[in-house]
N, CA, C and O atoms as a GROMACS GRO file, in nm:
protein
  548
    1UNK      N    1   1.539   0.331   0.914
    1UNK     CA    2   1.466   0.217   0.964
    1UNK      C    3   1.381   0.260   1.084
    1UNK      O    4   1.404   0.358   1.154
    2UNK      N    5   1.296   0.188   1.098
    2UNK     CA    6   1.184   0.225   1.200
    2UNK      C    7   1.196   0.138   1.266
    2UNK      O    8   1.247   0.035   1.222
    3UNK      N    9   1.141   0.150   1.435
    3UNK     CA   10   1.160   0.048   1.536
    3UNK      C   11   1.024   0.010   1.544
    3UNK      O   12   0.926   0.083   1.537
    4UNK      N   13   1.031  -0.114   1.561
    4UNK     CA   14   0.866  -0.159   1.640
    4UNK      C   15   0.779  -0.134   1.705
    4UNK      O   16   0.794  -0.186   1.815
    5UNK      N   17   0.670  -0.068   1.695
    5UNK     CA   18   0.574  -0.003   1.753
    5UNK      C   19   0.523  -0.058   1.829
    5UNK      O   20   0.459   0.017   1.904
    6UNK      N   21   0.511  -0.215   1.867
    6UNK     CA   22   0.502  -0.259   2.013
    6UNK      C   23   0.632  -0.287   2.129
    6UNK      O   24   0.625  -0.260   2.249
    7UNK      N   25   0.736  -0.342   2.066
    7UNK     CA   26   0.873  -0.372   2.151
    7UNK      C   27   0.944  -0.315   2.172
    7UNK      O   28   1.028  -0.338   2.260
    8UNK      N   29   0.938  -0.155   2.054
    8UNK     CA   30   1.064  -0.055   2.040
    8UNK      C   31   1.182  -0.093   2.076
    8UNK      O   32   1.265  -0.037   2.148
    9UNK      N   33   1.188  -0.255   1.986
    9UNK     CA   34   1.366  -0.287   2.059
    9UNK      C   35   1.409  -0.351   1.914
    9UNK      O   36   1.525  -0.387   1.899
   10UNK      N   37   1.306  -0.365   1.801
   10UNK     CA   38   1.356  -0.434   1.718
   10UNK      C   39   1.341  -0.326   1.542
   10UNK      O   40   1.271  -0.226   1.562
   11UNK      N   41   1.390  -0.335   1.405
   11UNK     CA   42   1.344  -0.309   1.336
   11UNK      C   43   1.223  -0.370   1.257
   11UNK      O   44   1.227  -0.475   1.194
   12UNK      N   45   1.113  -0.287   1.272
   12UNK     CA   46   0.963  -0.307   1.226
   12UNK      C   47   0.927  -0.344   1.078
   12UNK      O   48   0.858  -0.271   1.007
   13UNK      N   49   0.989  -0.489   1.031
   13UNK     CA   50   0.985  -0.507   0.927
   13UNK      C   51   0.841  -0.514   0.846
   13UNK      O   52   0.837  -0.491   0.725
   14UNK      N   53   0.706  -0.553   0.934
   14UNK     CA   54   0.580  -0.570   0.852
   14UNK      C   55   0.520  -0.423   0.915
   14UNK      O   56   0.550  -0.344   1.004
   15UNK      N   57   0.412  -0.440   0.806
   15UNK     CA   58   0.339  -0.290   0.870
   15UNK      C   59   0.206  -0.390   0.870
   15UNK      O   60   0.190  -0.497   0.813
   16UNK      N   61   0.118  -0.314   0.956
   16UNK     CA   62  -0.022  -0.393   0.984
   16UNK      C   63  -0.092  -0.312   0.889
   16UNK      O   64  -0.067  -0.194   0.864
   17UNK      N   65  -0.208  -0.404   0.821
   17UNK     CA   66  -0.283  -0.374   0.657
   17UNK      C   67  -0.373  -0.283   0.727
   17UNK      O   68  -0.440  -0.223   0.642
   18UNK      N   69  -0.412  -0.237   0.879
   18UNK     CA   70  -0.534  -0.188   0.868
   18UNK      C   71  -0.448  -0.003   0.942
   18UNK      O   72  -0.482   0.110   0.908
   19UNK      N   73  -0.356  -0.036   1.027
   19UNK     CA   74  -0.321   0.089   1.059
   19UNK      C   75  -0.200   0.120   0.989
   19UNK      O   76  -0.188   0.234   0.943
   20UNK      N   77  -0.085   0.016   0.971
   20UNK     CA   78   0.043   0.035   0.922
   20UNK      C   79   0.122   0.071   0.991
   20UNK      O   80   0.226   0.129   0.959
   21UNK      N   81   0.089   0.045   1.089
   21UNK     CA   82   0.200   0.032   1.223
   21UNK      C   83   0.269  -0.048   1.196
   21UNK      O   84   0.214  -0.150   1.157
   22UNK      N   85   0.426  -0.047   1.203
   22UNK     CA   86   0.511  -0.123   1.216
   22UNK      C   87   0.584  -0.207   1.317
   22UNK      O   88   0.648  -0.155   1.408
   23UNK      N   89   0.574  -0.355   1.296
   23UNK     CA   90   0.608  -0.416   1.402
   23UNK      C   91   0.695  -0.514   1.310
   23UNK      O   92   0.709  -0.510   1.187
   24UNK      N   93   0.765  -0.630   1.431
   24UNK     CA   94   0.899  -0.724   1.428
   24UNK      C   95   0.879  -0.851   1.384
   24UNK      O   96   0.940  -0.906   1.292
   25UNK      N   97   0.767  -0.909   1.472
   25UNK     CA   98   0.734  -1.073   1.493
   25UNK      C   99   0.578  -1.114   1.512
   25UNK      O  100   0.480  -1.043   1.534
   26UNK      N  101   0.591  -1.236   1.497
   26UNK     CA  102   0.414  -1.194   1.502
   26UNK      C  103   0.370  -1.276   1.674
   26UNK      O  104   0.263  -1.338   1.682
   27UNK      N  105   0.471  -1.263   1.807
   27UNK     CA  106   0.384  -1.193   1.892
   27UNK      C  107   0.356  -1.070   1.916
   27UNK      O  108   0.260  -1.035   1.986
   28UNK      N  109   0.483  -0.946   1.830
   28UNK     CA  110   0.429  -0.816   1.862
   28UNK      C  111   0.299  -0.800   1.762
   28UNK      O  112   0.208  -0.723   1.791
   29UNK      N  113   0.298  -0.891   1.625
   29UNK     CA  114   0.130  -0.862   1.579
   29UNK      C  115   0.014  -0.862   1.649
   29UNK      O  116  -0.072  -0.774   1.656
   30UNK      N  117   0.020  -0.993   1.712
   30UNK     CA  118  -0.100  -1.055   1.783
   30UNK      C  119  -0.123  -0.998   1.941
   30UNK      O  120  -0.220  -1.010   2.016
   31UNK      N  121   0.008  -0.931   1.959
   31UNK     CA  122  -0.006  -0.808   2.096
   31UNK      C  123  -0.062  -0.634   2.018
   31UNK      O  124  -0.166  -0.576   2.047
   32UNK      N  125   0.037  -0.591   1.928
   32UNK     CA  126  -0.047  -0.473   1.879
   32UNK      C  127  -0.204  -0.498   1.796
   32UNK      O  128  -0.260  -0.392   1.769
   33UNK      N  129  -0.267  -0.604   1.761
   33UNK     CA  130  -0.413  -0.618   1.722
   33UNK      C  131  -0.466  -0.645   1.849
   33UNK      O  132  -0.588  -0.638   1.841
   34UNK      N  133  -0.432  -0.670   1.954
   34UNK     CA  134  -0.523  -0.734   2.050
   34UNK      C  135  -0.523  -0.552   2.149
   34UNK      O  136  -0.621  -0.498   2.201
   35UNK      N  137  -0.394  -0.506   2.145
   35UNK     CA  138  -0.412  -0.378   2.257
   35UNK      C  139  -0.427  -0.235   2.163
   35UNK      O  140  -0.517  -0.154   2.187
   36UNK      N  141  -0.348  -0.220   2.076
   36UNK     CA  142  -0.362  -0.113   1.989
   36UNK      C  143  -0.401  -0.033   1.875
   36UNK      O  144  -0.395   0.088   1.854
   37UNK      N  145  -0.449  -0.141   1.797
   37UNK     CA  146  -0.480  -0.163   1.642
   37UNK      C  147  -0.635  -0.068   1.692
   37UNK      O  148  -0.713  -0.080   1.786
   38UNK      N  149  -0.626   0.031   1.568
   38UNK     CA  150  -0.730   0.116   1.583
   38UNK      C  151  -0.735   0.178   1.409
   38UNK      O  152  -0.650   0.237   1.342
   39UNK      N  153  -0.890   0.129   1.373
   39UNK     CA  154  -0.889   0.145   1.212
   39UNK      C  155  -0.869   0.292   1.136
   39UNK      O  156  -0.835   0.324   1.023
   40UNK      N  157  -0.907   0.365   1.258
   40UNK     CA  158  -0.931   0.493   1.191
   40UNK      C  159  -0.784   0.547   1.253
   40UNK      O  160  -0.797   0.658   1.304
   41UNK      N  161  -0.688   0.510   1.257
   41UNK     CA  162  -0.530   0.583   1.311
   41UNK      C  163  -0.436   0.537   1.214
   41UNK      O  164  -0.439   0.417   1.188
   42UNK      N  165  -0.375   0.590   1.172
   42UNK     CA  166  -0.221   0.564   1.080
   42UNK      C  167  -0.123   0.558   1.113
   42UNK      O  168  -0.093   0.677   1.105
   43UNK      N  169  -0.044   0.514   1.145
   43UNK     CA  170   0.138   0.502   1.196
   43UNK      C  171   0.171   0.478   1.125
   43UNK      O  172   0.142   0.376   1.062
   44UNK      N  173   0.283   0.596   1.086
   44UNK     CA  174   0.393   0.620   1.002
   44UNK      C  175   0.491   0.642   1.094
   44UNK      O  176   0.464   0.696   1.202
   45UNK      N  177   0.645   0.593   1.055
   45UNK     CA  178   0.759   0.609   1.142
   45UNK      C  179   0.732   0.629   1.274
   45UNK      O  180   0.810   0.718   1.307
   46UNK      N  181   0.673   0.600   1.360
   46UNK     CA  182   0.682   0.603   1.483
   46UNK      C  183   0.597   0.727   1.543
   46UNK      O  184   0.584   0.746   1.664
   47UNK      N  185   0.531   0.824   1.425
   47UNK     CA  186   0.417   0.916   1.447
   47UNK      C  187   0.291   0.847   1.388
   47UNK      O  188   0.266   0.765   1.299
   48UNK      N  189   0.190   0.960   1.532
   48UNK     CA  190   0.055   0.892   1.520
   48UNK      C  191  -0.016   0.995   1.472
   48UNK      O  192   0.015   1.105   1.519
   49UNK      N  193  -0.132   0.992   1.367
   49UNK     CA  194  -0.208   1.059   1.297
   49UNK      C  195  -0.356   1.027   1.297
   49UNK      O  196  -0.398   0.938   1.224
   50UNK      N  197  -0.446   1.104   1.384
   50UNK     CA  198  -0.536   1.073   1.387
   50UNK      C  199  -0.633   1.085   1.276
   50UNK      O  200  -0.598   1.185   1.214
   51UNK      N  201  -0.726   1.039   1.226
   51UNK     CA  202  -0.779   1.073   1.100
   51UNK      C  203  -0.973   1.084   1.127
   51UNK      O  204  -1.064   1.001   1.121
   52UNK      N  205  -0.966   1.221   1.155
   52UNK     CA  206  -1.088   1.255   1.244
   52UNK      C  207  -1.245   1.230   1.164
   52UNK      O  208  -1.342   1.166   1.206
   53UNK      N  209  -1.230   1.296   1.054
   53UNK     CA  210  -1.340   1.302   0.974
   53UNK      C  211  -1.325   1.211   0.848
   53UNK      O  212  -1.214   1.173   0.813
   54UNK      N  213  -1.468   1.168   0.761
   54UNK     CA  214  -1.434   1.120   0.609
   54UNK      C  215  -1.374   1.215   0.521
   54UNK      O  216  -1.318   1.184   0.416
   55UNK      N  217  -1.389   1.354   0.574
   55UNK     CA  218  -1.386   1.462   0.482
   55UNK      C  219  -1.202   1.480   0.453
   55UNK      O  220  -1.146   1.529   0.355
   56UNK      N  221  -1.144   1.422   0.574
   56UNK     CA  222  -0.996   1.444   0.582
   56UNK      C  223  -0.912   1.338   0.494
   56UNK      O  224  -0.811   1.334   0.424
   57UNK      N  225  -1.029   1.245   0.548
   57UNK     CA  226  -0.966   1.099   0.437
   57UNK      C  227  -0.979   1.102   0.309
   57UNK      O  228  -0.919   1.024   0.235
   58UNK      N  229  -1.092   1.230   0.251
   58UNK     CA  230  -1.111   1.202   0.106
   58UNK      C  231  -1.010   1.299   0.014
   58UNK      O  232  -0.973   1.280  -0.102
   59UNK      N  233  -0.977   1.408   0.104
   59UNK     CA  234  -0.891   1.507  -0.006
   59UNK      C  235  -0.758   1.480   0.041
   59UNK      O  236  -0.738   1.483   0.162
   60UNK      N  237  -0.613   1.439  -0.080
   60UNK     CA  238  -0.467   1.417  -0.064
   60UNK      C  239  -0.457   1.552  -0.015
   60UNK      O  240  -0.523   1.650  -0.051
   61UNK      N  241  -0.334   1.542   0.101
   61UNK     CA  242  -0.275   1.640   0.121
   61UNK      C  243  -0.205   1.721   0.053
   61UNK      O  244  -0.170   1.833   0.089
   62UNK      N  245  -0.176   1.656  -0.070
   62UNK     CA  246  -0.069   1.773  -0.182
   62UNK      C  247  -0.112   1.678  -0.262
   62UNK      O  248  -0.100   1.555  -0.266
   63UNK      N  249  -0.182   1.782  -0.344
   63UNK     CA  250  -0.237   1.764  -0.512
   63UNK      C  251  -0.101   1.744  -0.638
   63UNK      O  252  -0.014   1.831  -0.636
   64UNK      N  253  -0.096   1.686  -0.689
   64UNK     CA  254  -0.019   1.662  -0.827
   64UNK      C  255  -0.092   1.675  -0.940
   64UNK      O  256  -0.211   1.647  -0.940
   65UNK      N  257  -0.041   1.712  -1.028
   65UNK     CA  258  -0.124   1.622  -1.177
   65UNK      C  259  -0.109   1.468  -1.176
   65UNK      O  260  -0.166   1.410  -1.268
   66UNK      N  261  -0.046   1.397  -1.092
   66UNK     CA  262  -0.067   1.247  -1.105
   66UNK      C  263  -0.104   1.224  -0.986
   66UNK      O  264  -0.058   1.118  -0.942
   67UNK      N  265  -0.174   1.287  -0.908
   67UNK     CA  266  -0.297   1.231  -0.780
   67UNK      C  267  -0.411   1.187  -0.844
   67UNK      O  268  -0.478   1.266  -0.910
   68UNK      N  269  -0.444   1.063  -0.833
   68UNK     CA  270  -0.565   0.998  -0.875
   68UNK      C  271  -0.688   1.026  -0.761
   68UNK      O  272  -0.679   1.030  -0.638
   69UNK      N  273  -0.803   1.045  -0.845
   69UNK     CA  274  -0.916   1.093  -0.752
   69UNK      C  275  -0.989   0.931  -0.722
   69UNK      O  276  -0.991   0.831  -0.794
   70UNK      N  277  -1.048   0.958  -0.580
   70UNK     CA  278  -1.085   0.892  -0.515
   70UNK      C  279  -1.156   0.795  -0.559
   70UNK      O  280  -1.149   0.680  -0.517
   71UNK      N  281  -1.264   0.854  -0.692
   71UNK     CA  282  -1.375   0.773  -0.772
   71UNK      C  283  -1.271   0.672  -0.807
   71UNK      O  284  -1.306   0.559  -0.774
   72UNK      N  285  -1.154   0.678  -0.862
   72UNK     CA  286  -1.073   0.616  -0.985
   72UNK      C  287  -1.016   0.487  -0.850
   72UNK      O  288  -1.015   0.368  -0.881
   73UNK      N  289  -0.992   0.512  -0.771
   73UNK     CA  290  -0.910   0.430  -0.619
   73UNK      C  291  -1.004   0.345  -0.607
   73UNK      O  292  -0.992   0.223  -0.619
   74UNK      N  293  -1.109   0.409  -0.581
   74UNK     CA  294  -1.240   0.291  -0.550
   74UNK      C  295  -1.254   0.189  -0.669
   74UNK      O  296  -1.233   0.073  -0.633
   75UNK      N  297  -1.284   0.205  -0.804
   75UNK     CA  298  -1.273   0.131  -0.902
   75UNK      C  299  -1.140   0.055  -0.880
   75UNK      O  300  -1.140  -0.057  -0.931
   76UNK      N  301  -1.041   0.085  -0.823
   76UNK     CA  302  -0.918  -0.027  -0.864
   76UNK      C  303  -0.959  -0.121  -0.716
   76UNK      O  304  -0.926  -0.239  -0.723
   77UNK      N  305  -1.029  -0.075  -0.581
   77UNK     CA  306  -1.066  -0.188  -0.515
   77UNK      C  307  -1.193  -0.267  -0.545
   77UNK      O  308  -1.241  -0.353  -0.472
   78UNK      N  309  -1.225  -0.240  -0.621
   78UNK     CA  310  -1.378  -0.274  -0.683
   78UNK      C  311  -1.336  -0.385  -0.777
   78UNK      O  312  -1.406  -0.485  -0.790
   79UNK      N  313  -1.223  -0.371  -0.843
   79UNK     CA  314  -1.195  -0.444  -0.966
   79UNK      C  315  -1.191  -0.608  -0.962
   79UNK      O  316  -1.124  -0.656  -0.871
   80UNK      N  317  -1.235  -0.667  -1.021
   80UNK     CA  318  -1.260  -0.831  -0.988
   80UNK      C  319  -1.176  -0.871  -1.074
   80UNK      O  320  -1.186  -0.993  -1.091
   81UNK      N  321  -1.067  -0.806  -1.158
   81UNK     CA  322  -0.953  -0.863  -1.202
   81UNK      C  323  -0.842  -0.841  -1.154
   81UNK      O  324  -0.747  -0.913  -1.187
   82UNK      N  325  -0.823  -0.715  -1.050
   82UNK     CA  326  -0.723  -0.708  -0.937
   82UNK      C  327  -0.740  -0.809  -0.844
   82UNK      O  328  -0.647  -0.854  -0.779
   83UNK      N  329  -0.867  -0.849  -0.832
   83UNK     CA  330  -0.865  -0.928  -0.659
   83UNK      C  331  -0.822  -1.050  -0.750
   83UNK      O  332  -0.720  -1.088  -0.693
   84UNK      N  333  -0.836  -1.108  -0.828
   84UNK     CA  334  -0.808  -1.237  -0.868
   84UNK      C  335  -0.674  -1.238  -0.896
   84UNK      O  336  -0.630  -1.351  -0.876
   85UNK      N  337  -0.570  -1.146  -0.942
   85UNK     CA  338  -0.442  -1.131  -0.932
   85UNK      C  339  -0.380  -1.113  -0.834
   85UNK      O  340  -0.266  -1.159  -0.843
   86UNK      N  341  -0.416  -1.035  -0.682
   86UNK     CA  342  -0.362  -1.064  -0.572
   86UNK      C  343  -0.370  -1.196  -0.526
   86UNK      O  344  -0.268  -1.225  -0.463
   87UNK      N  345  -0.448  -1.285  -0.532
   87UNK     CA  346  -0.425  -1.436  -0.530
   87UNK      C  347  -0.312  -1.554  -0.577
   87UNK      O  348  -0.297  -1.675  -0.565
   88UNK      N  349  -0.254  -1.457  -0.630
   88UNK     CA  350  -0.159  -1.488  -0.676
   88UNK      C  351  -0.018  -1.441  -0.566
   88UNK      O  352   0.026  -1.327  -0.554
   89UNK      N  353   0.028  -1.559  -0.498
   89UNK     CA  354   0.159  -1.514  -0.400
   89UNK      C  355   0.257  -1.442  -0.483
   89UNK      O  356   0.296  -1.332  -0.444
   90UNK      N  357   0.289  -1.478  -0.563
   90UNK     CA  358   0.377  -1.396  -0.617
   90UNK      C  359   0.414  -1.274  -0.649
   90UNK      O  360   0.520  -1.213  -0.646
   91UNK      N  361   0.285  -1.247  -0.687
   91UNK     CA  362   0.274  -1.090  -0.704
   91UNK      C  363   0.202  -1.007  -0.605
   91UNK      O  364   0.156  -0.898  -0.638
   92UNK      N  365   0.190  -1.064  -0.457
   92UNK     CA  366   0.229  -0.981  -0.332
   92UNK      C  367   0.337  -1.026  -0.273
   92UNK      O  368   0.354  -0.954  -0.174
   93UNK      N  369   0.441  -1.127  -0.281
   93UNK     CA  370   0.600  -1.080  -0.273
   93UNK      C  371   0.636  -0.953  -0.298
   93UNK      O  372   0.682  -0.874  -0.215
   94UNK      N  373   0.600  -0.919  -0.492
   94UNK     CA  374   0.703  -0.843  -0.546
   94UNK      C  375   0.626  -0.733  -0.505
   94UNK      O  376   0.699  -0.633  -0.503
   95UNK      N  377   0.484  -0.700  -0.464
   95UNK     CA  378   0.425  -0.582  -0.378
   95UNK      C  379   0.523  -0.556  -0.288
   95UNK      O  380   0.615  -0.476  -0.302
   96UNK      N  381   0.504  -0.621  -0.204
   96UNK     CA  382   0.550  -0.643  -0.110
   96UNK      C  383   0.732  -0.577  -0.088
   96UNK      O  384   0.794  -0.488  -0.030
   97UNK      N  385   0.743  -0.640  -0.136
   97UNK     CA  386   0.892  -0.616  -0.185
   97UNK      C  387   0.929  -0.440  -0.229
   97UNK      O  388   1.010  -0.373  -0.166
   98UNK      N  389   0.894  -0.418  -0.284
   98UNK     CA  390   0.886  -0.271  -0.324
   98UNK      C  391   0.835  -0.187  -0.240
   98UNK      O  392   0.893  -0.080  -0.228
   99UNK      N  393   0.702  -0.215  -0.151
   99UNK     CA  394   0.689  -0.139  -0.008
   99UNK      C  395   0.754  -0.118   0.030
   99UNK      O  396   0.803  -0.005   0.032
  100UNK      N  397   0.802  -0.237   0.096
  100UNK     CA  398   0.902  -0.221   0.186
  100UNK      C  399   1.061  -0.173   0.137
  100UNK      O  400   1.151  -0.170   0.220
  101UNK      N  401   1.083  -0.139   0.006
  101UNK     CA  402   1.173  -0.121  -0.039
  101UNK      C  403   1.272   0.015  -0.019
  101UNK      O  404   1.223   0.117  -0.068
  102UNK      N  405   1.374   0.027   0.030
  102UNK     CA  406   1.453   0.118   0.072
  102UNK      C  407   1.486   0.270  -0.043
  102UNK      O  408   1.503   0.385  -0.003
  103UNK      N  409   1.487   0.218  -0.212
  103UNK     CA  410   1.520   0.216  -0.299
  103UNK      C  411   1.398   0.238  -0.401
  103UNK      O  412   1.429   0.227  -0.520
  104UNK      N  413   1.220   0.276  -0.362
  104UNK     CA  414   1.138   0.199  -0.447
  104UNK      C  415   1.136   0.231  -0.585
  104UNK      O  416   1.080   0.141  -0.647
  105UNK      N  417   1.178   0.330  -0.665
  105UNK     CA  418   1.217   0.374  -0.781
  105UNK      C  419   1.287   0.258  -0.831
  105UNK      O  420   1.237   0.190  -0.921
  106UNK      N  421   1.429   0.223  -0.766
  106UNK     CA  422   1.490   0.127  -0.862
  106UNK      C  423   1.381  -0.051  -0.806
  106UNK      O  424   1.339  -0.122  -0.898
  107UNK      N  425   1.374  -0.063  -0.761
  107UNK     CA  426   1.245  -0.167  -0.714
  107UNK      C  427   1.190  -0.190  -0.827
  107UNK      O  428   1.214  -0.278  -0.910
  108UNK      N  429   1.085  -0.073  -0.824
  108UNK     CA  430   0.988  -0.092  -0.925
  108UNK      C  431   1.048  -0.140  -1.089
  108UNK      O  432   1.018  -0.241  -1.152
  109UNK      N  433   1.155  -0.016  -1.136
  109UNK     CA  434   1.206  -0.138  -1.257
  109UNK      C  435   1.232  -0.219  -1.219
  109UNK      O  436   1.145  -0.299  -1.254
  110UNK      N  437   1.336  -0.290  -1.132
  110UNK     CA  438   1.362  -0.461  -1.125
  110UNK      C  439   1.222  -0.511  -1.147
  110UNK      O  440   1.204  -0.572  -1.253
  111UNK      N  441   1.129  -0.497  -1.073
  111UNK     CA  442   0.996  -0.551  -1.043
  111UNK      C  443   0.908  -0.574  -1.193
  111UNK      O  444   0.844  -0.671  -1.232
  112UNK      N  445   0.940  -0.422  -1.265
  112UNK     CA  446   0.871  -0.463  -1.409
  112UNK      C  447   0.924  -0.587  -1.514
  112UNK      O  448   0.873  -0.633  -1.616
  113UNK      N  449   1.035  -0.615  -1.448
  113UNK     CA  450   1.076  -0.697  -1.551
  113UNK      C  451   1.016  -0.825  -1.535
  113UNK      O  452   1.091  -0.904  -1.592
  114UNK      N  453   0.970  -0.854  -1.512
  114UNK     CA  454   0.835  -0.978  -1.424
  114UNK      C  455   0.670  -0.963  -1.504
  114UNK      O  456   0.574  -0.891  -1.476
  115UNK      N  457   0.680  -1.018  -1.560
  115UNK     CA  458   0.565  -1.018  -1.644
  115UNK      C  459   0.446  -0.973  -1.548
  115UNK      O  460   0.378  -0.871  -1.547
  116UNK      N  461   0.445  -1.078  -1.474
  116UNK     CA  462   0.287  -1.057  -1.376
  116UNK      C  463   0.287  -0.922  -1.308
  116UNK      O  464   0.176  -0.871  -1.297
  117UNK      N  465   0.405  -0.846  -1.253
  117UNK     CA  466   0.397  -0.731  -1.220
  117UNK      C  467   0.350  -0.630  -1.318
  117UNK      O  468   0.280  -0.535  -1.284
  118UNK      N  469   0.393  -0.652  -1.447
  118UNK     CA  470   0.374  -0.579  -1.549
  118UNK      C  471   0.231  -0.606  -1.579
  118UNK      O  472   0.165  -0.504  -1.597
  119UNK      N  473   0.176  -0.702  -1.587
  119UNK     CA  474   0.076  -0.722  -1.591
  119UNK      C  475  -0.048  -0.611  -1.465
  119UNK      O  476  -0.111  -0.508  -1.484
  120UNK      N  477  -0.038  -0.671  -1.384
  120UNK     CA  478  -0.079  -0.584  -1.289
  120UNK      C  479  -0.067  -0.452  -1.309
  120UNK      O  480  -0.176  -0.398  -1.290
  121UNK      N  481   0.026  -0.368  -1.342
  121UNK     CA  482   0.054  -0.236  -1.321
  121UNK      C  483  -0.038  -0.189  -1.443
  121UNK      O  484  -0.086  -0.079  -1.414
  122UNK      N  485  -0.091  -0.242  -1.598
  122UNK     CA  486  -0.154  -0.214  -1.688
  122UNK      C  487  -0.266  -0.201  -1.643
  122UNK      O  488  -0.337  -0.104  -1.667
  123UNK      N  489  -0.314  -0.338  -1.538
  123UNK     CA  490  -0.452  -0.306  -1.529
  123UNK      C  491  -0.508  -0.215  -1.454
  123UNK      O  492  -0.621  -0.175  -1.480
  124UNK      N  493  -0.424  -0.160  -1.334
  124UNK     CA  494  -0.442  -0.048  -1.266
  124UNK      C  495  -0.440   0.081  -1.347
  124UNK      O  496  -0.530   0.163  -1.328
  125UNK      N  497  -0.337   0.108  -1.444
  125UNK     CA  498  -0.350   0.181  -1.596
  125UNK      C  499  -0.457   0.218  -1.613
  125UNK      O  500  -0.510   0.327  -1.592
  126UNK      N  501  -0.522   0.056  -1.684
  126UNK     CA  502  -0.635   0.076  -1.756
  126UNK      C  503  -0.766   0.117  -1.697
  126UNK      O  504  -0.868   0.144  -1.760
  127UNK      N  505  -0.743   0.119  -1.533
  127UNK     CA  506  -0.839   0.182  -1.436
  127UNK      C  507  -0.830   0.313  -1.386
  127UNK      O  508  -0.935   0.366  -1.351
  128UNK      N  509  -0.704   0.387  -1.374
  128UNK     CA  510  -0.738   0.492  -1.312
  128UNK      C  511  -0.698   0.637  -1.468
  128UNK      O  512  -0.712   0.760  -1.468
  129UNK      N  513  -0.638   0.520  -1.597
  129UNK     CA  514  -0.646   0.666  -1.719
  129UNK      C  515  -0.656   0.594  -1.848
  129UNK      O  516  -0.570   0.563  -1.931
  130UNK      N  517  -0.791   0.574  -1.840
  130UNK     CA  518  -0.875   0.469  -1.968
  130UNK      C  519  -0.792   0.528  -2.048
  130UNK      O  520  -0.692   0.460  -2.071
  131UNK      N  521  -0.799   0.686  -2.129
  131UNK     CA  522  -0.807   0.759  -2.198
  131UNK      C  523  -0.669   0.732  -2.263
  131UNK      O  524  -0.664   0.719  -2.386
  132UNK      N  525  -0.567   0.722  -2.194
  132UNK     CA  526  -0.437   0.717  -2.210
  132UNK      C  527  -0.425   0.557  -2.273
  132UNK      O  528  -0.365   0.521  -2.374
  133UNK      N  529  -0.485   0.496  -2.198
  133UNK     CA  530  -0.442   0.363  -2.273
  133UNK      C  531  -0.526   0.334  -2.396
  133UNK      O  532  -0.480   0.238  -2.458
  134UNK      N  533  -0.610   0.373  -2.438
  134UNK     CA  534  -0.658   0.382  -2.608
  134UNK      C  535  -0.638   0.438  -2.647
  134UNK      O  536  -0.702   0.457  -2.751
  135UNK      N  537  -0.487   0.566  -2.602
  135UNK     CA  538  -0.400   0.637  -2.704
  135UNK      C  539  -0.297   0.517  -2.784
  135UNK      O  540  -0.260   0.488  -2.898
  136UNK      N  541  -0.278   0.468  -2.641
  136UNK     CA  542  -0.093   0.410  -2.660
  136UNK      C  543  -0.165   0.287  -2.753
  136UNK      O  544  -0.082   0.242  -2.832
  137UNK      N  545  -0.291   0.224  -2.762
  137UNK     CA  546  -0.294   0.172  -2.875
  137UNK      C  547  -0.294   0.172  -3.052
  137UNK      O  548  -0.301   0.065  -3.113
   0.00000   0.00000   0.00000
């Protein structure tokens, strides 16, 4: 568990969408956006990572065969059938839920068993490995 990156007295249950700093309550939100919140910095566990150049932001630090390239990321924020499914509360709970999840492997099955999650996870599929999904048909 991580402590709160403004109070360091509590566990940092939300992370902030723009740095991911973790904080408690939302006066430590409305205190870390007003004194600390900085777009181009990342907080993870209680380390700070500066993120100097675009050039640093564009290449993953450790390549996989299942690292999706950047073109393919942009298309899934681009997508006007993702944004209309995050509108949906429910299925940023069960986001949600699995972030923050201690466990996210077993998460994610519980989570598939939920249609709308399942739903969601195809269309991201069908965005970042076309190719694959007009096999499996």
């Amino acid at each position: 568990m991580v402590n709160c990156t403004v109070c360091d007295q509590n566990t940092g249950k939300y992370k902030c969408p723009v740095c991911r700093a973790q904080y408690c309550s939302v006066p430590c939100c409305k205190k870390h956006k007003e004194e600390n919140c900085k777009p181009n910095q990342i907080t993870e566990k209680n380390e700070t990572v500066e993120t100097t150049t675009k050039e640093s932001q564009k290449k993953p630090e450790f390549v996989t065969e299942d690292t999706v390239p950047n073109e393919l990321l942009e298309r899934l924020r681009e997508s006007k059938k993702l944004k209309e499914m995050f509108k949906v509360s429910d299925l940023k709970k069960l986001l949600n839920y699995v972030d923050k999840s201690d466990n996210p492997y077993k998460d994610v099955q519980t989570a598939m068993r939920d249609p709308l999650f399942t739903e969601f996870v195809d269309e991201c599929l069908k965005i970042v490995d076309p190719l694959q999904n007009q096999q499996d048909f």
